[in-house]
PADO-864511 format. One record per residue (C-alpha): x, z, y; residue in three letters; chain; residue number from 1. Coordinates in steps of 0.02 Angstrom, whole numbers. Example, Ala and Ser with C-alpha at 12.3 -4.5 7.8 and 13.67 -1.06 7.14 Angstrom:
<site <615, 390, -225>, ALA, A, 1>,
<site <684, 357, -53>, SER, A, 2>,
//
This chain:
<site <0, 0, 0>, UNK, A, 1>,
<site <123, 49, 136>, UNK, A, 2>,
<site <234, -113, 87>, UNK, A, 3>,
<site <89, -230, 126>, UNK, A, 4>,
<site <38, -120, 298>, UNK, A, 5>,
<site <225, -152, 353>, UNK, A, 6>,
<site <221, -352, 330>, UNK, A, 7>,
<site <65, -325, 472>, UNK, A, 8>,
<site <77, -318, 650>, UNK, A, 9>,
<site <21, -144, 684>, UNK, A, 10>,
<site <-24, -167, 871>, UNK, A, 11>,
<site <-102, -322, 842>, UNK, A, 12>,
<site <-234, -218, 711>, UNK, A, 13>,
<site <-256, -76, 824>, UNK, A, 14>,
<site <-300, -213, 964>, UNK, A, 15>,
<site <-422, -298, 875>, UNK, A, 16>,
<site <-499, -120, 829>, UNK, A, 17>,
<site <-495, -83, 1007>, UNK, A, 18>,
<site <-570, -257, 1066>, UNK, A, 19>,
<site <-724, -261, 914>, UNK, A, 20>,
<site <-760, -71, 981>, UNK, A, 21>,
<site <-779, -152, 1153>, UNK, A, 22>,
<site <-888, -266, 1097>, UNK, A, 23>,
<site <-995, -144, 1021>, UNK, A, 24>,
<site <-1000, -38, 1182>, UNK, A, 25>,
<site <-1028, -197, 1297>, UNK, A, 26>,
<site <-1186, -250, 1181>, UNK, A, 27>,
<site <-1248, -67, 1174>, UNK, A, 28>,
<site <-1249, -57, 1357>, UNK, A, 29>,
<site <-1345, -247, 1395>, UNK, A, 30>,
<site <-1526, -167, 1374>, UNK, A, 31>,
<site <-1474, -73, 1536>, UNK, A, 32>,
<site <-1387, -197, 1644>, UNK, A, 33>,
<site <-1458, -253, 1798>, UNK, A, 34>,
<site <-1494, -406, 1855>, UNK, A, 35>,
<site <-1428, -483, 1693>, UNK, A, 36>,
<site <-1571, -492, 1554>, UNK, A, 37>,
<site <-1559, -483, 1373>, UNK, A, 38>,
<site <-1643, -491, 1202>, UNK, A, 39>,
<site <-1730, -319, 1246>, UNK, A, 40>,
<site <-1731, -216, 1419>, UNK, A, 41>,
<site <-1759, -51, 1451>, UNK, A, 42>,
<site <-1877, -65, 1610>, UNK, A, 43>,
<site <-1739, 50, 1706>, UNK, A, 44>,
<site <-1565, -14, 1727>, UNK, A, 45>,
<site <-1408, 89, 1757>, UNK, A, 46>,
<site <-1287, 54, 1893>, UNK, A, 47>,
<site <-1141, 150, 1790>, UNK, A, 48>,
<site <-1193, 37, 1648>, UNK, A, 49>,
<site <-1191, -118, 1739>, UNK, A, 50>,
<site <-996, -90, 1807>, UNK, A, 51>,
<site <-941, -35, 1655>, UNK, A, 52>,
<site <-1025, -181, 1556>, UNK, A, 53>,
<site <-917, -286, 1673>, UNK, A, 54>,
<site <-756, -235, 1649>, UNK, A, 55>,
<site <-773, -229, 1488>, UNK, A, 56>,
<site <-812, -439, 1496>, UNK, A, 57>,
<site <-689, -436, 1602>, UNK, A, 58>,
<site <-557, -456, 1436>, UNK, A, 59>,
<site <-652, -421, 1284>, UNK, A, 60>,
<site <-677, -621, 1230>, UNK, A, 61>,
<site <-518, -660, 1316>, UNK, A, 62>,
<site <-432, -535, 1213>, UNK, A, 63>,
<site <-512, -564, 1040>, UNK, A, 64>,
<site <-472, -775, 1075>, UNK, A, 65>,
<site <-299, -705, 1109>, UNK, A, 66>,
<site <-297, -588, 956>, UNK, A, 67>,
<site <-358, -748, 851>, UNK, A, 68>,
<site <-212, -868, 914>, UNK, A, 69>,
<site <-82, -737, 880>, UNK, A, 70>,
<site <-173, -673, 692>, UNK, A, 71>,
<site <-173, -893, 699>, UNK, A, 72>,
<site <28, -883, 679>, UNK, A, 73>,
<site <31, -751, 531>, UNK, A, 74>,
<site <-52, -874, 419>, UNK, A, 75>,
<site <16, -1034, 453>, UNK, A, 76>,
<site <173, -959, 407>, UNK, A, 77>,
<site <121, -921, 241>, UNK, A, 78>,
<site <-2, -1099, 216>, UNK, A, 79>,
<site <20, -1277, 220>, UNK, A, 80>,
<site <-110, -1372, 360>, UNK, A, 81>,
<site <-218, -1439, 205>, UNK, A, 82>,
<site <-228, -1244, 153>, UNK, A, 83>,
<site <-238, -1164, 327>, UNK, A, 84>,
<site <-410, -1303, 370>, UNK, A, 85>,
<site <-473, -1213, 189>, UNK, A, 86>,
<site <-440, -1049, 237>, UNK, A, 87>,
<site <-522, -1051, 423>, UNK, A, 88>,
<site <-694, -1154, 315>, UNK, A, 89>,
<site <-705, -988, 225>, UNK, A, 90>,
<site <-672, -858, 343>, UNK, A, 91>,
<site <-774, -962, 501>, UNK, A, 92>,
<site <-883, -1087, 459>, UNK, A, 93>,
<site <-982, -998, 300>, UNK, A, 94>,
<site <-1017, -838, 407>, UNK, A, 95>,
<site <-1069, -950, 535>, UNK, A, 96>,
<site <-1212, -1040, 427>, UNK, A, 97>,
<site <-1250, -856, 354>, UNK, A, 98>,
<site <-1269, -799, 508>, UNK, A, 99>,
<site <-1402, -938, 587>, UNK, A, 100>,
<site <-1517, -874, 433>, UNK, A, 101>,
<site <-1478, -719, 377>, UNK, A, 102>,
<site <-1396, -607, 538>, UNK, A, 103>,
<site <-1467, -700, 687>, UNK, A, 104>,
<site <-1659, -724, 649>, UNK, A, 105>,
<site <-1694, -553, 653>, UNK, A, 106>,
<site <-1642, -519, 814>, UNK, A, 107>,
<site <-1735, -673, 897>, UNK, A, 108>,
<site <-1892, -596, 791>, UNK, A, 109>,
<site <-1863, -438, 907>, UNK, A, 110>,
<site <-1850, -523, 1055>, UNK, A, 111>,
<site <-2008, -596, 1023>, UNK, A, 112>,
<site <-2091, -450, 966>, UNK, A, 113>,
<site <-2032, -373, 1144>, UNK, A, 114>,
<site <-2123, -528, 1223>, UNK, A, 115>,
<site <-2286, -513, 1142>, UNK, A, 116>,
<site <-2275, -611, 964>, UNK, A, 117>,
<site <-2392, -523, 845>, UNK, A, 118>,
<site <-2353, -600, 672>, UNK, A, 119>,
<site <-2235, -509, 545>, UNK, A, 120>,
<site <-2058, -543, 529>, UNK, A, 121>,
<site <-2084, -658, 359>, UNK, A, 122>,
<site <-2234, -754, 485>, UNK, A, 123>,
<site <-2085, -762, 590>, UNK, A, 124>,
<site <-1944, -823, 471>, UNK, A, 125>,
<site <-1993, -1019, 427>, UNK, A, 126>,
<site <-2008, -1060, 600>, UNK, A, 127>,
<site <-1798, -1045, 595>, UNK, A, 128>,
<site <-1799, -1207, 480>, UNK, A, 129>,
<site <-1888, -1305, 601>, UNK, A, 130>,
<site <-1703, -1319, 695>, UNK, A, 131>,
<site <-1785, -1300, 855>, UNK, A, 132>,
<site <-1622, -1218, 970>, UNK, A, 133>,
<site <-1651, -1052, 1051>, UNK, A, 134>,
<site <-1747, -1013, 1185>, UNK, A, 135>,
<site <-1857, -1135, 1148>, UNK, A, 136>,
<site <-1857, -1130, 965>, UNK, A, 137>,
<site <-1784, -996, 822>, UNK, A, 138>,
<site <-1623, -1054, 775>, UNK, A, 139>,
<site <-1465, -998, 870>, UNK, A, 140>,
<site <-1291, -932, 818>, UNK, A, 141>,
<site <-1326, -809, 966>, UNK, A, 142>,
<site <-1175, -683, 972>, UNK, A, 143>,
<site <-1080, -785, 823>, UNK, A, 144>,
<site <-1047, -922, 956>, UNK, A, 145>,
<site <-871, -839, 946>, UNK, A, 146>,
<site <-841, -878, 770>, UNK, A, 147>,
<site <-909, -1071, 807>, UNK, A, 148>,
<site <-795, -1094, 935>, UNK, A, 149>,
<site <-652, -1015, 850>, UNK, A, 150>,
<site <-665, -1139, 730>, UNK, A, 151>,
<site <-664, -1276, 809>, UNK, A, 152>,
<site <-512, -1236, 872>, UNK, A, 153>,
<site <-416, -1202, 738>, UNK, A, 154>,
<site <-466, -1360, 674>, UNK, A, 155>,
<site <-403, -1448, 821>, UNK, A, 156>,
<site <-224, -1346, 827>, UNK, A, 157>,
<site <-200, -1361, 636>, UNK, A, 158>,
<site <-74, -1512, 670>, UNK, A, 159>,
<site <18, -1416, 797>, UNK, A, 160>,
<site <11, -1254, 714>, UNK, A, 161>,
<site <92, -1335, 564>, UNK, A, 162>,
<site <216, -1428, 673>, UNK, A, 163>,
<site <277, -1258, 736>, UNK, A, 164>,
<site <315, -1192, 581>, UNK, A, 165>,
<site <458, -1339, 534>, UNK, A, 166>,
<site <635, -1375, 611>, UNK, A, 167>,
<site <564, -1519, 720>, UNK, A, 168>,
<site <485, -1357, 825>, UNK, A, 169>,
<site <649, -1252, 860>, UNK, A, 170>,
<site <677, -1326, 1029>, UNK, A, 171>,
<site <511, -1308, 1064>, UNK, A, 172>,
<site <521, -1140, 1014>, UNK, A, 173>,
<site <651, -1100, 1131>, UNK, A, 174>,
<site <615, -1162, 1274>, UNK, A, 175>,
<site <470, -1060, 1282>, UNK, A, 176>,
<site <595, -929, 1315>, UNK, A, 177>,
<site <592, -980, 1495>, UNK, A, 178>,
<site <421, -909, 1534>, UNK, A, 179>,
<site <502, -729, 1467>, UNK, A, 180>,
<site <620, -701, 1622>, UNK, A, 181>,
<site <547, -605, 1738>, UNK, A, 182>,
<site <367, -627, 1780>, UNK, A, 183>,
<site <378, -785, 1734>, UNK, A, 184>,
<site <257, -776, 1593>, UNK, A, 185>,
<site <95, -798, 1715>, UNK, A, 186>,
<site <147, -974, 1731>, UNK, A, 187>,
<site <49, -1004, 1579>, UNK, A, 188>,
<site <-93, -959, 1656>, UNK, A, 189>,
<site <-83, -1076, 1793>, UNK, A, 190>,
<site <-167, -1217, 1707>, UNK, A, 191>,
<site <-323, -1093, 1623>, UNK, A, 192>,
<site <-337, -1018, 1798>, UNK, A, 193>,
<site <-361, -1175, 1878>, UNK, A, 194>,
<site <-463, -1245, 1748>, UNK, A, 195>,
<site <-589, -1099, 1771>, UNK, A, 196>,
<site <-568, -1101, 1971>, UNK, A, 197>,
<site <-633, -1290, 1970>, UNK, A, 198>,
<site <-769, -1301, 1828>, UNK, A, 199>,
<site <-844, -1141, 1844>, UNK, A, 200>,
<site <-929, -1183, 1987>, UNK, A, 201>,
<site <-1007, -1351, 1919>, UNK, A, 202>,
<site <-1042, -1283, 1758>, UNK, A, 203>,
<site <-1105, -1103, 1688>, UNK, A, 204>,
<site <-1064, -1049, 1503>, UNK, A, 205>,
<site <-1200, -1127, 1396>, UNK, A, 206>,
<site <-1111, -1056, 1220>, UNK, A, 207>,
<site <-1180, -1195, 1125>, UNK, A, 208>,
<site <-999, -1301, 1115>, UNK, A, 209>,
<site <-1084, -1470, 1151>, UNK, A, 210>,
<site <-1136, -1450, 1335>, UNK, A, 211>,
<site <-1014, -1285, 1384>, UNK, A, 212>,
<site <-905, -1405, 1483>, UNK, A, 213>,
<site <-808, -1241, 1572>, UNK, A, 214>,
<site <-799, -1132, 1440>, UNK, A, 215>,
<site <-737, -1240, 1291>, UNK, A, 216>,
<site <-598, -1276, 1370>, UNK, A, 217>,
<site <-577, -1096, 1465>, UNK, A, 218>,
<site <-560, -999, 1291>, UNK, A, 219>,
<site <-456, -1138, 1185>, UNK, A, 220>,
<site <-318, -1081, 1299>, UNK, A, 221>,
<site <-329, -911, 1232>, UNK, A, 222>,
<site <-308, -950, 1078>, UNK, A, 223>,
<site <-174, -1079, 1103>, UNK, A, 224>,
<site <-66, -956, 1198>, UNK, A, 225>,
<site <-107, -828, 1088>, UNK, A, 226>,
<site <9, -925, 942>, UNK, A, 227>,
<site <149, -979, 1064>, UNK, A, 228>,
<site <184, -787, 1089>, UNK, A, 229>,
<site <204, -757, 932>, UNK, A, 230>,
<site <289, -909, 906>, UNK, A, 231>,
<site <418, -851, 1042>, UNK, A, 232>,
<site <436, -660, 1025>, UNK, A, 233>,
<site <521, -647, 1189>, UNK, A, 234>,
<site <348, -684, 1272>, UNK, A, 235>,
<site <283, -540, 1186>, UNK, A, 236>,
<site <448, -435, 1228>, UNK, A, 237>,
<site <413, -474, 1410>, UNK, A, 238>,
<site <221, -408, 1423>, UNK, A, 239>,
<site <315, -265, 1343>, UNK, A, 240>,
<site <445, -229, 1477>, UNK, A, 241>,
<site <335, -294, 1639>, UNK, A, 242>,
<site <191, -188, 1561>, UNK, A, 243>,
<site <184, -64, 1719>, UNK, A, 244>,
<site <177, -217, 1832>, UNK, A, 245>,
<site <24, -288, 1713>, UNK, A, 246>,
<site <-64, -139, 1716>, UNK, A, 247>,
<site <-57, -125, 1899>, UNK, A, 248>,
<site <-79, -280, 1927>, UNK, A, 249>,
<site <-244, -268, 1843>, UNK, A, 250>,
<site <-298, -118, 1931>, UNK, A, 251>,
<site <-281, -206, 2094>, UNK, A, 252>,
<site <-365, -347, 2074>, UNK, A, 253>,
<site <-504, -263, 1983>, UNK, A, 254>,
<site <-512, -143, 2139>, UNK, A, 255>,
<site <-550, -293, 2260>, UNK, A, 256>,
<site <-667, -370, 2155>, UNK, A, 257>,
<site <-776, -218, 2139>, UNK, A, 258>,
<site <-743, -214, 2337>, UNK, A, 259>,
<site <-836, -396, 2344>, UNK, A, 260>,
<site <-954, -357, 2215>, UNK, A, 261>,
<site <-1013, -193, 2263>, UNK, A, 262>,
<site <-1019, -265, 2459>, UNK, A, 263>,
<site <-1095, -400, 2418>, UNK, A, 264>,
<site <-996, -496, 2513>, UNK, A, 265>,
<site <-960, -667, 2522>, UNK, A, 266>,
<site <-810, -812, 2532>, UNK, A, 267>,
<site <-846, -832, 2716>, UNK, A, 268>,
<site <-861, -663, 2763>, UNK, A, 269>,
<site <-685, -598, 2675>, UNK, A, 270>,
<site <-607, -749, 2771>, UNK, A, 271>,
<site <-694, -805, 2912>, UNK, A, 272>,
<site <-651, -981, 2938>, UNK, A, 273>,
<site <-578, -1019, 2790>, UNK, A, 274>,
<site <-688, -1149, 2725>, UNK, A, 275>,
<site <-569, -1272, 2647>, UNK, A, 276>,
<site <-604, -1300, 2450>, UNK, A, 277>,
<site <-427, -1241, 2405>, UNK, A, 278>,
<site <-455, -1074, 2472>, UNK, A, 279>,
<site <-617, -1065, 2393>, UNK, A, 280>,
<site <-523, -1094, 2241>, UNK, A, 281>,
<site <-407, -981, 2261>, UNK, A, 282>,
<site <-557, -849, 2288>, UNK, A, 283>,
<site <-632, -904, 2120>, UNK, A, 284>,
<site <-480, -869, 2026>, UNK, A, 285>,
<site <-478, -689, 2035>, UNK, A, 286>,
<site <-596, -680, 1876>, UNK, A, 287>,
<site <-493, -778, 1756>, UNK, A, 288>,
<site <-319, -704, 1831>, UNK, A, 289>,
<site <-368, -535, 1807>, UNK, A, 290>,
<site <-418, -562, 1620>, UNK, A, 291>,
<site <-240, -624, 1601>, UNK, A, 292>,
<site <-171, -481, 1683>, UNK, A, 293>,
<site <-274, -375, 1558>, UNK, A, 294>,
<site <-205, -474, 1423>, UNK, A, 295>,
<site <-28, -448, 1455>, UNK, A, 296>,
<site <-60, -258, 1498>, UNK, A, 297>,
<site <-167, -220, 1350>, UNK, A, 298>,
<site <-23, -330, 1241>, UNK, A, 299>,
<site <109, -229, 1340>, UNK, A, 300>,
<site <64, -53, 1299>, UNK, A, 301>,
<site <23, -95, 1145>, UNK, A, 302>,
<site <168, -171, 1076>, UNK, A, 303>,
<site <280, -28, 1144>, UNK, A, 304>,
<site <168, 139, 1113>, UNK, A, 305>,
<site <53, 80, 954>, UNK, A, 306>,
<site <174, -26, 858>, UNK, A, 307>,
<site <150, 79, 703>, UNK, A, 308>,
<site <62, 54, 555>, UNK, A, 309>,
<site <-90, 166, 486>, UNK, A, 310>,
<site <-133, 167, 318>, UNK, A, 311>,
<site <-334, 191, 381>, UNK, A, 312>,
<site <-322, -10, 434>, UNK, A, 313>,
<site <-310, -71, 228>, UNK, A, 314>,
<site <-496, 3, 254>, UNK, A, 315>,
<site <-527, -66, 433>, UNK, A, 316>,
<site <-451, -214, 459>, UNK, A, 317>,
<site <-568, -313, 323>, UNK, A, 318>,
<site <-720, -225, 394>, UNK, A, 319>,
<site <-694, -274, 582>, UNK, A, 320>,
<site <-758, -453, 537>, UNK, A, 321>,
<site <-929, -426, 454>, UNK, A, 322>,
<site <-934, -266, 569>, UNK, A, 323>,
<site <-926, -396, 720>, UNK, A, 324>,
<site <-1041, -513, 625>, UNK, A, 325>,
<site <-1183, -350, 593>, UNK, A, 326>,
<site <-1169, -274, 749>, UNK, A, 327>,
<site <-1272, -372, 876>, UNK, A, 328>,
<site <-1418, -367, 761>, UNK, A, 329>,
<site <-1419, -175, 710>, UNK, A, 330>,
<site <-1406, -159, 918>, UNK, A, 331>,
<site <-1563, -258, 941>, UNK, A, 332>,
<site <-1668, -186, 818>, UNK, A, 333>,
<site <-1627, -24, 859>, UNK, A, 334>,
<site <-1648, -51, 1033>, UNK, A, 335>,
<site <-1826, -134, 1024>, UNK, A, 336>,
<site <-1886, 28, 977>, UNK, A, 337>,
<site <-1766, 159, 1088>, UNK, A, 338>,
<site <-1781, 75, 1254>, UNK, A, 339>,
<site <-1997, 108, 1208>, UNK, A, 340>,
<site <-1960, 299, 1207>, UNK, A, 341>,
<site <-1934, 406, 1401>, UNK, A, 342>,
<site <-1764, 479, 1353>, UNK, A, 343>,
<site <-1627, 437, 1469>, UNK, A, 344>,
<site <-1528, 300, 1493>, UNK, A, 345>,
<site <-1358, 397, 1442>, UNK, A, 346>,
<site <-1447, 460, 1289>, UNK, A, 347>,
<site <-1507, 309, 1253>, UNK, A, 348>,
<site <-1357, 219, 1254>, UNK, A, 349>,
<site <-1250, 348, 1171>, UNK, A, 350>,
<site <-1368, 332, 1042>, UNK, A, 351>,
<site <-1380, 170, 1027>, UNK, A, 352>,
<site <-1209, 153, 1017>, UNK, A, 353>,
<site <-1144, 282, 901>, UNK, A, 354>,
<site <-1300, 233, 789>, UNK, A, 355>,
<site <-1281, 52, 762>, UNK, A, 356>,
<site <-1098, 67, 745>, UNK, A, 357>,
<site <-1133, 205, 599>, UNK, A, 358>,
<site <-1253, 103, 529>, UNK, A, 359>,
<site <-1147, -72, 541>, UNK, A, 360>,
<site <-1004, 31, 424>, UNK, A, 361>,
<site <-1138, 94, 296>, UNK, A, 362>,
<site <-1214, -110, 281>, UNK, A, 363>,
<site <-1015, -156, 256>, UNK, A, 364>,
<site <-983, -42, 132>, UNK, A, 365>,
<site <-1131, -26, 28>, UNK, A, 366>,
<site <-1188, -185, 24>, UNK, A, 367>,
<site <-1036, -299, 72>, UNK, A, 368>,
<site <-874, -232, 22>, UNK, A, 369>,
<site <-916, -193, -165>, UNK, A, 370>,
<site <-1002, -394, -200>, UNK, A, 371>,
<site <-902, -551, -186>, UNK, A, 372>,
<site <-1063, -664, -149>, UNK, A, 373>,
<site <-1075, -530, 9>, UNK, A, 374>,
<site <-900, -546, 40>, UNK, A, 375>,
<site <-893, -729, 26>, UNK, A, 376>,
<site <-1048, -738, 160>, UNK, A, 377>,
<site <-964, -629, 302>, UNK, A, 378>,
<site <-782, -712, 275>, UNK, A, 379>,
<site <-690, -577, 158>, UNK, A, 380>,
<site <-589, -648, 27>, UNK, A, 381>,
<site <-682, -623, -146>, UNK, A, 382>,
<site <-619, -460, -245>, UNK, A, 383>,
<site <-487, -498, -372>, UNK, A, 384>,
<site <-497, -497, -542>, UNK, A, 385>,
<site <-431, -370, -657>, UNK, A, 386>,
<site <-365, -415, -841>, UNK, A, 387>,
<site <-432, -317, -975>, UNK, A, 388>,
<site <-292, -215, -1067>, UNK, A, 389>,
<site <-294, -210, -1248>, UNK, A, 390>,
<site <-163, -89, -1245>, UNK, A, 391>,
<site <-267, 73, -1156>, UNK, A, 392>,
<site <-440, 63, -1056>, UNK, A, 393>,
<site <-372, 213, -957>, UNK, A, 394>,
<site <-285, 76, -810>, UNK, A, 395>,
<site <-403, -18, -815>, UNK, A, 396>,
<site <-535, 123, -750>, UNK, A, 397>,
<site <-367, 194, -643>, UNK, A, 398>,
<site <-372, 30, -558>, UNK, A, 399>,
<site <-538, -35, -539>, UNK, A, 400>,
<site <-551, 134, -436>, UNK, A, 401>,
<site <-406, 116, -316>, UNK, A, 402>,
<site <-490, -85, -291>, UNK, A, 403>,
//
């Protein structure tokens, strides 16, 4: 057990448990938001809620696209481009289809139980068949446009990721140790920054792939550099030893935009006269920068203060995918009937959060973990197999235990 923990990157496993907890907390806290709608709504919002529901989007998908490059890197090592494509069908696209008809209906059934539909949920169910897209119709991928996208991806990098991994690459490879000097390393976020800072405007995030003409683009760079620092550790040695500037850096700019937000104020009232497009630009790119900033902060402390493996993550780390995959759902449901009761809103979501994220670990380990066709349908690798021993049963029972 501890041999196999040590060929992991620790800090990358306690950052994806940090970023699928954020997740949870974000999606625990939409009933409440204001001016921002969801499946279900408590018909009070809280202020406290809202802010901290925003900067937690501030780097939660950012970070988990980021994760998902770097996690990218581990396997191509290990698998040829034929095998990695295989590998990312299994883990991606099979949840996905799962997902649309299993994990996903029932939470458009609450939503329209919250909107008046009287029918049952198996009334409900066959109108997800008809393949009319959500809102108008019953079938979505909802929260699992993550996984969709994710996919997508990897099958568009395959041929790079598996050109990094030969000879031809080593130059490549090395000259990405010019962004690690200094602060250099936010030059590769010039071209995602601008990229956001120009098509944000023109287009909002859709999350259905096809006609998300911002946002497709936006979180493929994530991912992509994502890999290249783990393809070049000295980009990951740099978020490291800059990590103080990161973190401040973060701070800062999360400070003025709460300033804006929370003044409502304008482009033309921060800088009166200032009307050019470039300097609106420039205004619009405080939202993507500071997610990078987060990035290389979170990254940062991270690598230098939680680089060590814990023998809890052989448990965790396989559950943090179908726990991502449960979680919106159990929130829904649960929340359909909380937000009809007159407790508060802090009770309420404390509850709701501590609740669904109980409940999301009992599904996974009943009902997941111990059956491959379960385990199969929310991305896990199948169980393996264990040979029968003529020589004593007493292994074998040793064993099957310990699996």
């Amino acid at each position: 057990m501890d041999n196999k923990l040590s060929t992991r990157v620790a800090y990358l496993d306690w950052l994806r448990c940090f970023a699928i907890i954020g997740v949870l907390l974000f999606h625990a806290a939409r009933p409440y938001q204001e001016n921002d709608p969801w499946h279900i709504n408590f018909h009070e919002y809280s202020p406290v809620l809202t802010e901290w529901s925003y900067w937690l989007s501030r780097f939660r998908m950012p970070l988990l696209f980021f994760i998902s490059g770097a996690v990218a890197w581990h396997i191509v090592k290990k698998y040829c481009a034929k095998q990695f494509v295989l590998l990312r069908f299994q883990r991606l696209f099979i949840p996905v289809v799962a997902g649309i008809f299993i994990i996903v209906p029932p939470q458009i059934y609450m939503e329209r139980l919250a909107n008046g539909y009287q029918g049952n949920f198996w009334d409900f169910y066959p109108k997800t068949f008809d393949f009319k897209p959500y809102p108008q119709g019953n079938t979505s991928w909802h929260h699992l446009w993550f996984i969709v996208y994710l996919f997508v991806y990897d099958l568009v990098l395959a041929p790079f990721f598996a050109w990094a991994r030969t000879k031809k690459a080593a130059g490549f490879i090395r000259s990405l140790a010019f962004f690690a000097k200094g602060k250099r390393i936010y030059l590769l976020c010039i071209l995602p920054v601008a990229w956001y800072a120009y098509m944000v405007p023109r287009y909002d995030m859709t999350g259905d792939l096809v006609h998300d003409y911002c946002f497709v683009l936006y979180w493929f760079f994530f991912v992509l550099i994502g890999f290249l620092c783990m393809l070049q550790p000295l980009l990951l040695n740099s978020m490291a030893r800059n990590r103080r500037f990161h973190l401040s850096a973060s701070l800062l700019l999360m400070g003025f935009i709460c300033y804006i937000r929370w003044n409502d104020l304008e482009f033309e009232q921060l800088f009166p006269g200032a009307h050019a497009p470039s300097w609106t630009y420039l205004y619009i790119a405080r939202i993507p920068l500071v997610a990078w900033c987060w990035i290389f902060a979170l990254v940062g402390y991270a690598k230098t203060y939680l680089n060590k493996p814990a023998k809890a993550f052989s448990y965790i780390n396989p559950a943090l995918y179908p726990f991502y995959i449960l979680h919106q759902t159990v929130i829904v449901i649960i929340a359909y009937y909380l937000v009809q009761t007159e407790e508060s809103i802090a009770l309420q979501y404390i509850f709701l959060a501590v609740t669904s994220g109980v409940i999301c670990l009992l599904i996974y380990h009943l009902f997941i973990q111990p059956y491959n066709v379960t385990r199969v349908l929310f991305g896990m690798k199948p169980m393996p197999r264990i040979k029968k021993s003529k020589q004593s049963p007493v292994p074998k029972i040793v064993e099957t235990a310990i699996v």
